[in-house]
N, C-alpha and C positions, 0 to 999 in steps of 0.2 A: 600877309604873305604866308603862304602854307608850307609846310614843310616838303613837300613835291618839289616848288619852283626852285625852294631854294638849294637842294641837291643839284637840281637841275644846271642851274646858274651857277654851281661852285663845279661841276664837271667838267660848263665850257671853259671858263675863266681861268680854272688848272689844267686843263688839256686830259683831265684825268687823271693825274695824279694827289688828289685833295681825298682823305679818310675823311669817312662822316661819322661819328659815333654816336646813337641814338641812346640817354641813359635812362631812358622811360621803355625801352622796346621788349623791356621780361615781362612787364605787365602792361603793355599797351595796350590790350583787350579789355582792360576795365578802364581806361579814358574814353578809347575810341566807341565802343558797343554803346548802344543806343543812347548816346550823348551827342554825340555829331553828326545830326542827320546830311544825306546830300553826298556827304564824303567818301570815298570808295581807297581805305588804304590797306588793300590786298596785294594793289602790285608791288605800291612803293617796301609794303613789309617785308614781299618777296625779295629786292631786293639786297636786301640784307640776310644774308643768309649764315653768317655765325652770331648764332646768338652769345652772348656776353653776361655772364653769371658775377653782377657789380653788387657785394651786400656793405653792409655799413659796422663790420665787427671791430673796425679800428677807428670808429667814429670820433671816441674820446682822441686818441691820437692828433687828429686833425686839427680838433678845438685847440687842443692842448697849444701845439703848432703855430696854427695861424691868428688863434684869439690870446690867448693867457702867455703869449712868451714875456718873459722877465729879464730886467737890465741885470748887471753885477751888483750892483749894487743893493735892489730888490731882493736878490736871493740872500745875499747876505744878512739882511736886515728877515727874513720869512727863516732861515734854516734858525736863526736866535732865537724867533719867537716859537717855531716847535720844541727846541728842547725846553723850550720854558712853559710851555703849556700841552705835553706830550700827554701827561694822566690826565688833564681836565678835557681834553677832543677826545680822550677812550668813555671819558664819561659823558661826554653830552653827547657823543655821535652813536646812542645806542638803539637796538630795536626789538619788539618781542621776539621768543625765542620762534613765536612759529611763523615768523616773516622768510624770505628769501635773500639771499645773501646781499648783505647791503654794504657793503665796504665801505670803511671809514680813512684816513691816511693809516697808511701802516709805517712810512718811512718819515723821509726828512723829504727825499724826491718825489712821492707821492702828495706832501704838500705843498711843497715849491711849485711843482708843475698845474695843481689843480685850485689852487686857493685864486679867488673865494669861495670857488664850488669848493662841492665834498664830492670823492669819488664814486656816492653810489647812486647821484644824483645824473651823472652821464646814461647810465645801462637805464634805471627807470624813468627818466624822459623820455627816453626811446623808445620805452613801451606806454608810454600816458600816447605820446603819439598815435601808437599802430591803432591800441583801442577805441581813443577816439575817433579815427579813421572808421576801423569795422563796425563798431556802434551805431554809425548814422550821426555823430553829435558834428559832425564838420564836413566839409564840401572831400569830396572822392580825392580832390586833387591836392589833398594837403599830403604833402611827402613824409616822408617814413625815414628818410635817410640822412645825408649829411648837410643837404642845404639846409631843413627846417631845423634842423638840432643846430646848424651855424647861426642860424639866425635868433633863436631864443636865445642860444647862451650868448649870444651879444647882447642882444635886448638886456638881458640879466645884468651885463658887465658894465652895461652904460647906467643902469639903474643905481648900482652901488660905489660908481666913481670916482665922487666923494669923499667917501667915508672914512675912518682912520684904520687904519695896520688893528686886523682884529675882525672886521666885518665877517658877517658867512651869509651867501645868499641864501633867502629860505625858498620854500619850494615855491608857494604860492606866485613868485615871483616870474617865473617861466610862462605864468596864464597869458603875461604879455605878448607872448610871442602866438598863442594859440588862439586869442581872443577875435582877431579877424577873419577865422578863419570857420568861427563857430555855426549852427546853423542861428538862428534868433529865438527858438524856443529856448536855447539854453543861455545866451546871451543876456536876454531881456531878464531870465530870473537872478543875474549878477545884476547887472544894471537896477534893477527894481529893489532888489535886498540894500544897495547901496542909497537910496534914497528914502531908503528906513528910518524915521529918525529914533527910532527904540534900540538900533544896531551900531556898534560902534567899528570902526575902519579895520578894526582889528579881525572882529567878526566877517567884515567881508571878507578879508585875506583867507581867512581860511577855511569861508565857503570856497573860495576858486580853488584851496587846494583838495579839498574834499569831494569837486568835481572830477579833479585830474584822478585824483587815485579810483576814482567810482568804481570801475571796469579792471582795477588791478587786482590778479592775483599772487600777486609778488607779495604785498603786503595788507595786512589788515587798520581798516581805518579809526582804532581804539586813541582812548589818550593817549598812552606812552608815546606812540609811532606818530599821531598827530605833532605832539610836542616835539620832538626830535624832529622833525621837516618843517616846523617854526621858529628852529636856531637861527637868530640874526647876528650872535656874535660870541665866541669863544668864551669870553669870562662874563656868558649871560646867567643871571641867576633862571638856573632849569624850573627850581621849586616852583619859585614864583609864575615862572612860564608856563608849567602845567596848571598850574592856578586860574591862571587866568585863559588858556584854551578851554581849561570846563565852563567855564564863567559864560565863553563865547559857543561854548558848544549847544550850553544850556539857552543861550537867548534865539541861536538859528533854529531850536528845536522847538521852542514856545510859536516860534513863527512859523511853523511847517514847513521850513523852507530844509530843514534837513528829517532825517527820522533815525533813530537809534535800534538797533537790534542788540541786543545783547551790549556789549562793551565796543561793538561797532557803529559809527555813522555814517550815513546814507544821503547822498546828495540826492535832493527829489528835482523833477524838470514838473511845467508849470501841470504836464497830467497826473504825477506822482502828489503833487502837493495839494491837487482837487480831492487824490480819492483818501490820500493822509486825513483831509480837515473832514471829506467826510466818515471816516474812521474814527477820527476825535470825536464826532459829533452823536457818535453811533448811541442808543442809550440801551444798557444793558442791565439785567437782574443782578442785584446782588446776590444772589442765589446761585445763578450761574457761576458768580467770581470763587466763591467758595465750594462748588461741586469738582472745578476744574480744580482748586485748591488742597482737596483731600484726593481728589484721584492725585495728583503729583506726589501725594506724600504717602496715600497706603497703596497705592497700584504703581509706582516705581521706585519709589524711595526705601521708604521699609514697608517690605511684602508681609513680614509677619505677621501671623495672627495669635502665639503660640510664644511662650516666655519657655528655654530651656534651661530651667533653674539649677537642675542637676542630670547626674547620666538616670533616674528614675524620675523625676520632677518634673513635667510639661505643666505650664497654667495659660493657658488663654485669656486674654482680657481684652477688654471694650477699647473701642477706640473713640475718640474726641476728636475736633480740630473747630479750635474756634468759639467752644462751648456747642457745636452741633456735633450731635453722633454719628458714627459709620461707620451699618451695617448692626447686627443686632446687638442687645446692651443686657447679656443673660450670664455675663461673669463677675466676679469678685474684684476682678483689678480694670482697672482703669487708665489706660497713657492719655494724657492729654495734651495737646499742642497748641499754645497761642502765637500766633504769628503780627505782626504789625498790621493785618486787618482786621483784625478782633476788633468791637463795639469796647469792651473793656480793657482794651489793651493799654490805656493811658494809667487805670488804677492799677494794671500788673505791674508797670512799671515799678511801685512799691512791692520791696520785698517783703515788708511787713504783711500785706493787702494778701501775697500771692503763702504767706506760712499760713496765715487765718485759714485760708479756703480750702487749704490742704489739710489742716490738724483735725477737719470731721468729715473727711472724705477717703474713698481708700483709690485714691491716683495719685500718680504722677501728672507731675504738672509741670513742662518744656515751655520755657518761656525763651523766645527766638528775639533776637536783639532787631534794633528797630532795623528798617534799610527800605530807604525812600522807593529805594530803582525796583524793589520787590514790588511793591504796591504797583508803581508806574509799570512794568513791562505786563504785570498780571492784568492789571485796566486793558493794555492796549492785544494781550494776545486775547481776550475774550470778546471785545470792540471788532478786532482782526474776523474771529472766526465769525462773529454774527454777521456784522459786512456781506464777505463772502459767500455764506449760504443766502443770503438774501438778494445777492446780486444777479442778476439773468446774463451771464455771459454771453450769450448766444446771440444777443442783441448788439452786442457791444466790439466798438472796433478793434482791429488785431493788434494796434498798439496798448489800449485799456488791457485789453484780455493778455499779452503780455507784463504786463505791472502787477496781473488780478492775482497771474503763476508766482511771479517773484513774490509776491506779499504772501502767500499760500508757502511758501519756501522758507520765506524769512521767517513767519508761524512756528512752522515747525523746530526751525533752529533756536527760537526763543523758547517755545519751549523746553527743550533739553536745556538750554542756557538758567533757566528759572528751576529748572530740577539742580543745577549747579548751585545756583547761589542758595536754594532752600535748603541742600546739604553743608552749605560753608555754615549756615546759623545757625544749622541745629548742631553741629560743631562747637560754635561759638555760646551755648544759649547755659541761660541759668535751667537748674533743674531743684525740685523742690517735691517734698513729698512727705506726708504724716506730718505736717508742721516742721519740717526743718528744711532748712535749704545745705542741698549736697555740695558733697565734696568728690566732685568725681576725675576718676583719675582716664580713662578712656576719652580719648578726643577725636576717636571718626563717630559716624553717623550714627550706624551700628549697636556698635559698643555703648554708645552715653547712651540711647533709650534705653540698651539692655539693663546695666548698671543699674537705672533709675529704677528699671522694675523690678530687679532682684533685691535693691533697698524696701521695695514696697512689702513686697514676697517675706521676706525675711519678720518684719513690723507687723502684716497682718495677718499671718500663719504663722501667728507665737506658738502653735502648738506641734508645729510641723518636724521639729527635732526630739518630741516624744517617741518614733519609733528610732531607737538610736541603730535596730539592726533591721538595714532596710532587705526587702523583700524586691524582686527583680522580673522573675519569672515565676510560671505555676510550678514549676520544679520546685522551689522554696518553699512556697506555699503547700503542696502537699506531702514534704518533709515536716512541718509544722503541724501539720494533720496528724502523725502519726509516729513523730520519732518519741522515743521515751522519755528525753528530759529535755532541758529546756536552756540554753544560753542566758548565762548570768556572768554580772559585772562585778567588779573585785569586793564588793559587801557581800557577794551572797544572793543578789536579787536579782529576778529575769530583767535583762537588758532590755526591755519593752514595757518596763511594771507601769511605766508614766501613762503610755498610750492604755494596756488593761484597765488600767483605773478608771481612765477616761470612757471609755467604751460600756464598762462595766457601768458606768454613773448613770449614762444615757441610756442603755436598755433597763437599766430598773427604773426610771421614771416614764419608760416608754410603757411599761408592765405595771405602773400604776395606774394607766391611764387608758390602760386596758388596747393599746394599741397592738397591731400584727407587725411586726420587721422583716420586711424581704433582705433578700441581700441588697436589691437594685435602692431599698431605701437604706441600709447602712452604710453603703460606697457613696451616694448622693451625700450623706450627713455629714460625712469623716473629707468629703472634698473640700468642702469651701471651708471662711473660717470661721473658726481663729485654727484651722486644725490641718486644711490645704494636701491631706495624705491620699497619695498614689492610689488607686486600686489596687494594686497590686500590695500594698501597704498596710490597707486597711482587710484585704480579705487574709492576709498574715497576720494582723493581731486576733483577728476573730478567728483562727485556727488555732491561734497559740491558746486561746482562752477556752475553745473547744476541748481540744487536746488534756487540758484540763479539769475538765467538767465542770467548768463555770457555766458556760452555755450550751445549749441544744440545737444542732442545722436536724431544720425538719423539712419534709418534703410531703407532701401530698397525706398528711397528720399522721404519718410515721416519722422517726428517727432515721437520720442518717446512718451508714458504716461509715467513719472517716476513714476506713483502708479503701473505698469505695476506686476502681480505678478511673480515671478522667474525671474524679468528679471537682476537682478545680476548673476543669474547660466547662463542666456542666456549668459550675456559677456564675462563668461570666458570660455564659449564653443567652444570647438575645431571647432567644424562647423558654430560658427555665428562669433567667434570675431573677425574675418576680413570684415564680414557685418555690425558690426556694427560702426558708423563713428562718429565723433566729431570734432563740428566747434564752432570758436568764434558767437555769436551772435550779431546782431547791438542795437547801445544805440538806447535806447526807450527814445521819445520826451514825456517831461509829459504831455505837453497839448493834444498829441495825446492818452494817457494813459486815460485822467482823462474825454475824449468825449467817450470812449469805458468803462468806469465804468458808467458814467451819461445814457446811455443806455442801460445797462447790464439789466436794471429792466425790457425792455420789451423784450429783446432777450434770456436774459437768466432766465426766472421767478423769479425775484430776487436773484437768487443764484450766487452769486459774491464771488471772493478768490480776498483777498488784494494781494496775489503774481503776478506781472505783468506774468510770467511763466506761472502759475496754470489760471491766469485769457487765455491767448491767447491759451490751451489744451483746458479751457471750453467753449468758443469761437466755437475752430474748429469744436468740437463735437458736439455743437447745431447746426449750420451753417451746417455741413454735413446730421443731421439729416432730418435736414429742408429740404437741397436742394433735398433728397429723397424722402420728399413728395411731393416737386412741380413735379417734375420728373412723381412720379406718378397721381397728376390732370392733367400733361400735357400731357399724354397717352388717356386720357379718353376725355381731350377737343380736343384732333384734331379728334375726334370721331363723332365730330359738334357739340362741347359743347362751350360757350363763354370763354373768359379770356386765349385765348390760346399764343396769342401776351404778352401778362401780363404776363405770367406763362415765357414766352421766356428769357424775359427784367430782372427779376429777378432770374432765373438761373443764366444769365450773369453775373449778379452783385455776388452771390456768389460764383459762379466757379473764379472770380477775386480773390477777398478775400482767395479762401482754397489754391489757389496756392500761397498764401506770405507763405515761409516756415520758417518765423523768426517772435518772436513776434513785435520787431522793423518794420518791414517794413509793417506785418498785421495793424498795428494798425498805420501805416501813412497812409496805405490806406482806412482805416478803415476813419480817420478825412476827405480825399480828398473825400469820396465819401458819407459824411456826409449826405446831401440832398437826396440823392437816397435812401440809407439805410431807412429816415425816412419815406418815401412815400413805402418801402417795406414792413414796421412796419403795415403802415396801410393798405396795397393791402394783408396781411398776413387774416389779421382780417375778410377782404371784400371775400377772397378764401374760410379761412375755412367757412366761414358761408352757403358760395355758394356749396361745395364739402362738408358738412356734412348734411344741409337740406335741403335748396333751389334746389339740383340738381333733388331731386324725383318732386316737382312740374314743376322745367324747362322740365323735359323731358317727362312726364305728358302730359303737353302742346303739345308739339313736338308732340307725337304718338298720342293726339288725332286729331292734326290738319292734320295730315299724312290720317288719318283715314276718317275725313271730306271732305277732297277736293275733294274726288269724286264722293261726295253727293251735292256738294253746286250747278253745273249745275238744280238741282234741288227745289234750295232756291231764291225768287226773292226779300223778304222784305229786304229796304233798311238798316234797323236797322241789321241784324241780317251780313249783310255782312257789313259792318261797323265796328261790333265787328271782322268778321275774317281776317281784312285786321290790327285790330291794335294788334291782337295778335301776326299776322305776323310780326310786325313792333317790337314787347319786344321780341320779339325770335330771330329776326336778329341785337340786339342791343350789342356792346359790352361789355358793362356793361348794364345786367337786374338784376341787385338786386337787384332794388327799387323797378321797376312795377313787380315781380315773384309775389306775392301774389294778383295781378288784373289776373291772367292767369285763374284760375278757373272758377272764376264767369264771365268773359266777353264770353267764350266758352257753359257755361250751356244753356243758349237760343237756340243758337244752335242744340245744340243736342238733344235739346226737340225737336225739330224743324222739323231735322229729321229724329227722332225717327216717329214724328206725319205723317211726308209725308211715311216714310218706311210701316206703318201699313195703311194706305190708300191703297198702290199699295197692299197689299197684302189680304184685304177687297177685293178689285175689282179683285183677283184671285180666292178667295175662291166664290164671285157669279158668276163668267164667268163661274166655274167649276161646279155651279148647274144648270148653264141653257141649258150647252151642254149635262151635263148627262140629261134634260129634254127634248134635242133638238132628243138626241141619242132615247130615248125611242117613240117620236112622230114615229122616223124613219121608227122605227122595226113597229112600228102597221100601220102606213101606206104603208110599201114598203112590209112588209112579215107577214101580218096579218095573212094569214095560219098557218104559222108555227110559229107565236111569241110567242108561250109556250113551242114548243122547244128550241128555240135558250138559250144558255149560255153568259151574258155578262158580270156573275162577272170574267172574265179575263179582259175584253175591261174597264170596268170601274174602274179598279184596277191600269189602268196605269193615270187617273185620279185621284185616291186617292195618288195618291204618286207625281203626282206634286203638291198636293196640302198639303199635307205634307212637302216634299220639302222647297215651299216658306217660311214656317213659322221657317225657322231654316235659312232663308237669312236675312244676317244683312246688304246690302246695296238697296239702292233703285235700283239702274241701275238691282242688283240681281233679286228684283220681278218684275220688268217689263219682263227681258227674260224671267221670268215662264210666265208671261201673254202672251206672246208670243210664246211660244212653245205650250201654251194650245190650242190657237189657228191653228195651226200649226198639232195638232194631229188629228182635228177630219176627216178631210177628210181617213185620214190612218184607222182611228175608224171605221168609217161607213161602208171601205171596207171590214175591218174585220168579218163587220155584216153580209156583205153580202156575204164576202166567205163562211162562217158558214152557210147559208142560201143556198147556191147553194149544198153546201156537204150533206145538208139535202134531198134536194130535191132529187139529185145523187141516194142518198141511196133507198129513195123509189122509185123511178124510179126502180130500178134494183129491188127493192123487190116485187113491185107492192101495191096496195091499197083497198085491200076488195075486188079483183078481177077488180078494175077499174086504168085504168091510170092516173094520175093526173100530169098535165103539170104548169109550171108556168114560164114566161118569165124570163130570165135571168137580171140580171141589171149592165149597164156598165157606167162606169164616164166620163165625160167630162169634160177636163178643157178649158171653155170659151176661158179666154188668150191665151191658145196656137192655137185657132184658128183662131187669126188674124191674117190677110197676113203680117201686120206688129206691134211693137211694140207700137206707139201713132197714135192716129188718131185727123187729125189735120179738116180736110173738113168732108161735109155733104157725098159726094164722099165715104170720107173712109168710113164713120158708114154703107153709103150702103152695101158696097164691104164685110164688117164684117158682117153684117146681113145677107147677102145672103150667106156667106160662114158658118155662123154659121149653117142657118137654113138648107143648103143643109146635114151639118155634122148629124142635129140632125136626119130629113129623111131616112139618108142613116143608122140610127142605128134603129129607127123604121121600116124600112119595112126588116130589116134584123129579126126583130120580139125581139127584144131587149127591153128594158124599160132604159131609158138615168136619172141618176142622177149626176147634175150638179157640179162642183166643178169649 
């Protein structure tokens, strides 16, 4: 009969006045939709047209009501047994703290009304229901609301009947009500677990309740909360109970039929327990088990890499796990961790076994207390992960592939779960180290590895409290450089003398052996042990020791300035601190000390440092300053200035000197060359005075004597050459600083001298040059008295005014005699001039004619006498004839040529 007819047939039958109330009609779309083929119930839904909002918030109410009502008698006998068992139900009805609120009785009416149940077994039935609904594990049509929960907790109440005043139903017990209703995959794996004969009844019980809770998030499915929903009876011993759920936990999970995550278990259905056994089955590297093993413990647990022993103290050290290393193994300390997978983890178990292996090793050594479920979850999450990357999803049906995500889910949760329990052991673990097993007082994770390693730290950097005044910054350190004294402890002694010692030991056997010391290899040497000291630590002893002149910082095989600025950043620079080097220095003799102070006043203008150190810096500095100045007079005297041998001999001596690159050795040769040094004292004095004044009068001297000597041909008085032979003689002296200031005045006579002969010759240029322009004018009026009013001779005489111009701007004599001489020299060339002039005039009228007359005037031609003798000298009365008759025939033959002859 369908639900149509029978509306139908209650309408005729009441005439209409019959209510029908549908309690399926909120969600009747999920029975009726594609379950009921054929059926068309849209009208009838229509219908009804208030829908009716029925939920099941008072469900316990109802039970309460119609199942569990109680006689007077009953109550009386239940309200006696709460007060008499009121703390043992607070104690057995408990649950973890991150469950959802599970009500236990809280009153006397809370028990009366719900015993045998417990009250938080109403609200979570209710939800085992709905899940197992949405889940798929039972038919759509199992209800949700007050029939299905009427009916289990009946089933329940018939089940415990029986029993005496005391019972308490357990949860597993409700399965009855839900078991017909299941689909068969999940049925059959009850049914099957049951005919286990490895499994005992007990075990089955609470696989079914392991089922119910599957899908809950109300609560989680660990022992505690297992045990608490296996109370069958108030004054049950719990201990024992929970004893025996692990017992039963343990045999469902050997069988596959449950799986454990973490402190939860997991009811599997028959796909879950395929892909569980092949998970079990998985084989995996042991390799693997222990890579995922140290990444849990140095990539989440303890990330350190780096011990902070103090506010200056950072030590890095190796890590272990297992006896396998990880990551590189290039420091001094050591932590090491054995866990319950260790190969040797049976002989750690001896504490003896684990002080042995420690008392010649520099680790720590964590030895993590055994714990079976460590091993077991670790097996199954690396089983888990191989599985899954091996498995091809993509083939695989949407129920596998849903199991493939949870198991990929649960993974991850055991994991962090397995980072839990590896923090509880190392918590819990012995720790041991240098042969003794600790006492440590730190109980999180943390802290006890710390602890262990600053036990180690402490034992194998015995030398690490030699610097008792630690060093922090380069601030300190180059305060240490260069302050004047030195921090001491109540004896009297530098608060550091331990660490100098030490340092000092090792560069003098490093200097037997002929080795070089960078910094980058003193900081290397002074870190590890037994010695463990900061950089910062060890570049402060070796400045304190500097500072003192024990040692030498060299650079590029010069000495350092320790006032140098930055040069602490310089040391620890990646690009210098293998340039820069450090060597013991040699003991300074005080007698050679205290002849290089007694000196100091003229070397170094009194400016003296009591530090033998600071005194042989200010040494080299003056000394190099110095030797750059001689350097430069010695440039300028080989230039032919004196003192150049001088200048040579005291270079030498301090080119000696700058190469002692120790104050020790400068200042023995400093004492050896005592004598020298003080005759430099004084040659310093005799230079400057020479290269700061004296040089302008020396070379004074010089250019005017340069200037003279080609004058002096011309100087005959004895005095006056007297003076320029002794000038010559203070100019070619090697030491003239005395006679420099006679150089003047012995040259002044001189140069008057002549001065006075220079303006003579050029007196006897300037009359030569009137008497030829007098000679010139006789010429004209006698050879060309016609035309001497024509003629032009300010050209001719103008070469006349310019030698005579000329002379008076000559500054040597030999100068004005060539003019005298050239003046002489011109005038034959003059006179020609006159007379070419004289002929072109005549030319002109010739050709033009003359007032109608011709006017003739004999030509005039030179002769030069000299060249008319037959020979150059005439020695006989013979030749002057031979000259005379050849003279006179030449003069003949130009007069009757009708010529007029002037002589040259």
């Amino acid at each position: 009969m369908t639900l149509q007819t029978v509306v139908e047939d209650l309408g005729t039958y009441c005439l209409g006045k019959a209510w029908v109330v549908v309690t399926s009609q909120e969600a009747m779309d999920e029975i009726t939709k594609n379950k009921i083929k054929g059926e068309d119930f849209s009208k009838i839904i229509g219908r009804f047209y208030r829908p009716l909002n029925l939920s099941s918030a008072n469900t316990d109410e109802v039970i309460k009501l119609r199942l569990l009502g109680k006689t007077d008698a009953a109550r009386a006998g239940l309200e006696a047994l709460y007060s008499q068992k009121i703390a043992i139900l607070r104690n057995q009805i408990a649950f973890t703290q991150d469950s959802a609120d599970m009500p236990g009785y809280g009153n006397p009416q809370d028990f009366f009304t719900a015993y045998p149940f417990i009250p938080y077994q109403f609200n979570l039935l209710q939800k085992v229901f709905t899940q197992i609904r949405l889940m798929g594990s039972a038919g759509k049509h199992l209800a949700s609301g007050e029939r299905s929960l009427l009916d289990a907790f009946q089933v329940a109440s018939q089940a415990v009947a029986g029993e005496p005043l005391g019972v308490l139903v357990p949860f597993h017990t409700f399965y009855m009500a839900v078991e017909g209703f299941l689909d068969s995959s999940i049925n059959q794996v009850i049914i099957q677990a049951g005919r286990n004969p490895q499994l005992h009844s007990f075990d089955i019980d609470l696989l079914k309740t392991l089922f119910m809770v599957k899908y809950l998030k109300e609560i989680r499915a660990n022992l505690d909360n297992l045990t608490t929903l296996s109370l069958s009876n108030i004054d049950q011993d719990k201990l024992a109970l929970r004893q025996q759920v692990e017992a039963a936990l343990g045999r469902l999970e050997r069988q596959t039929l449950i799986q454990r995550n973490g402190d939860e278990y997991i009811f599997l259905t028959h796909e879950e327990q395929d892909i569980g056994r092949e998970i079990k089955n998985t084989q995996v590297d042991s390799i693997k088990v222990l890579k995922e093993l140290q990444q849990l413990v140095w990539d989440s647990i303890f990330t350190d890499k780096e011990l902070r022993y103090s506010q200056r103290h950072k030590y890095p050290f190796n890590r272990k796990l297992d006896e396998q290393t990880f990551g590189q193994q290039t420091n001094d300390l050591t932590l090491h961790l054995v866990t319950p997978y260790a190969e040797s983890y049976t002989a750690m178990q001896d504490d003896a076994f684990c002080i042995g292996t420690t008392g010649s090793r520099y680790e720590v050594l964590v030895r993590l207390p055994d714990n079976q479920r460590l091993l077991d979850d670790l097996n199954i999450l690396i089983k888990t992960d191989e599985y899954l990357r091996l498995k091809n999803s993509s083939n695989l049906s949407p129920s596998i592939q849903r199991i493939l995500i949870a198991r990929g889910d649960e993974n991850s949760k055991r994991r962090q779960e397995l980072k839990v329990i590896l923090e509880d052991l190392i918590t819990r673990a012995d720790v041991f180290a240098c042969g003794s097993k600790l006492e440590i007082r730190s109980r999180d994770t943390k802290g006890l590895l710390n602890e262990g390693l600053s036990y180690l730290v402490g034992n194998v950097y015995q030398k690490l409290g030699y610097v008792a005044s630690g060093f922090e910054n380069e601030d300190q350190v180059s305060n240490a450089l260069t302050r004047e004294s030195q921090e001491q402890d109540i004896n009297g002694q530098p608060v550091n003398v331990a660490a100098h010692s030490e340092m000092r030991a090792w560069l003098m056997e490093e200097t037997r052996l002929r080795r070089l010391v960078s910094i980058k290899a003193l900081v290397d040497k002074f870190a590890v042990r037994p010695y463990g000291w900061s950089e910062f630590d060890t570049l402060g002893v070796m400045a304190e020791l500097a500072n003192k002149g024990v040692i030498e910082l060299r650079h590029a095989q010069g000495n350092v300035n320790l006032h140098d600025k930055g040069l602490v950043m310089q040391l620890r620079s990646r690009k210098e601190i293998d340039k820069y080097t450090v060597r013991l220095t040699d003991e300074i003799n005080p007698a050679n000390l205290k002849i290089a102070k007694d000196m100091a006043s003229d070397l170094l203008n009194g400016n003296m440092s009591s530090d033998p150190q600071l005194l042989f810096e200010q040494y080299k500095n003056a000394l190099t300053k110095r030797s750059q100045e001689l350097e430069g007079w010695l440039i300028q005297a080989e230039g032919g200035l004196p003192f150049a041998e001088l200048l040579r001999t005291n270079l030498d001596l301090l080119g000696e000197l700058l190469t002692k690159d120790s104050a020790a050795k400068f200042f023995d040769t400093f004492r050896q060359r005592r004598d020298d040094i003080e005759e430099f004292i004084e040659d310093v004095q005799k230079l400057q005075s020479f290269f700061s004044t004296q040089i302008k009068l020396f070379q004074q001297a010089h250019n005017d004597l340069k200037t003279l000597e080609p004058e002096l041909r011309h100087i005959s008085e004895p005095d006056l050459l007297r003076r320029v032979d002794l000038v010559k003689q203070i100019l070619a002296m090697s030491d003239p600083t005395a006679k420099i200031p006679e150089l003047a005045m012995l040259l002044l006579p001189v140069k008057d001298k002549v001065q006075e002969a220079l303006k003579t010759q050029i007196y006897q240029v300037e009359s030569k040059s009137k008497a030829m322009q007098e000679k010139l004018a006789d010429y004209v009026t006698s050879a060309h008295e016609d035309i001497s009013a024509q003629l032009d001779l300010s050209n001719i005489t103008q070469v006349i005014d310019k030698l005579v111009t000329s002379v008076n701007q000559v500054t040597s004599i030999d100068s004005a005699i060539a003019r005298q001489s050239e003046l002489e020299n011109i005038l034959p060339q003059l006179l020609q001039k006159v007379d070419q002039q004289a002929n072109e005039i005549i030319q002109r009228q010739s050709n033009n004619g003359s007032n109608g007359k011709a006017t003739y005037v004999k030509p005039i031609v030179s002769v030069q006498v000299a060249r008319v003798a037959p020979k150059p000298l005439l020695e006989t009365l013979q030749d002057v004839d031979v000259y005379l008759e050849a003279l006179r025939k030449t003069l003949l033959d130009e007069i009757q040529q009708n010529h007029r002859v002037r002589l040259e």
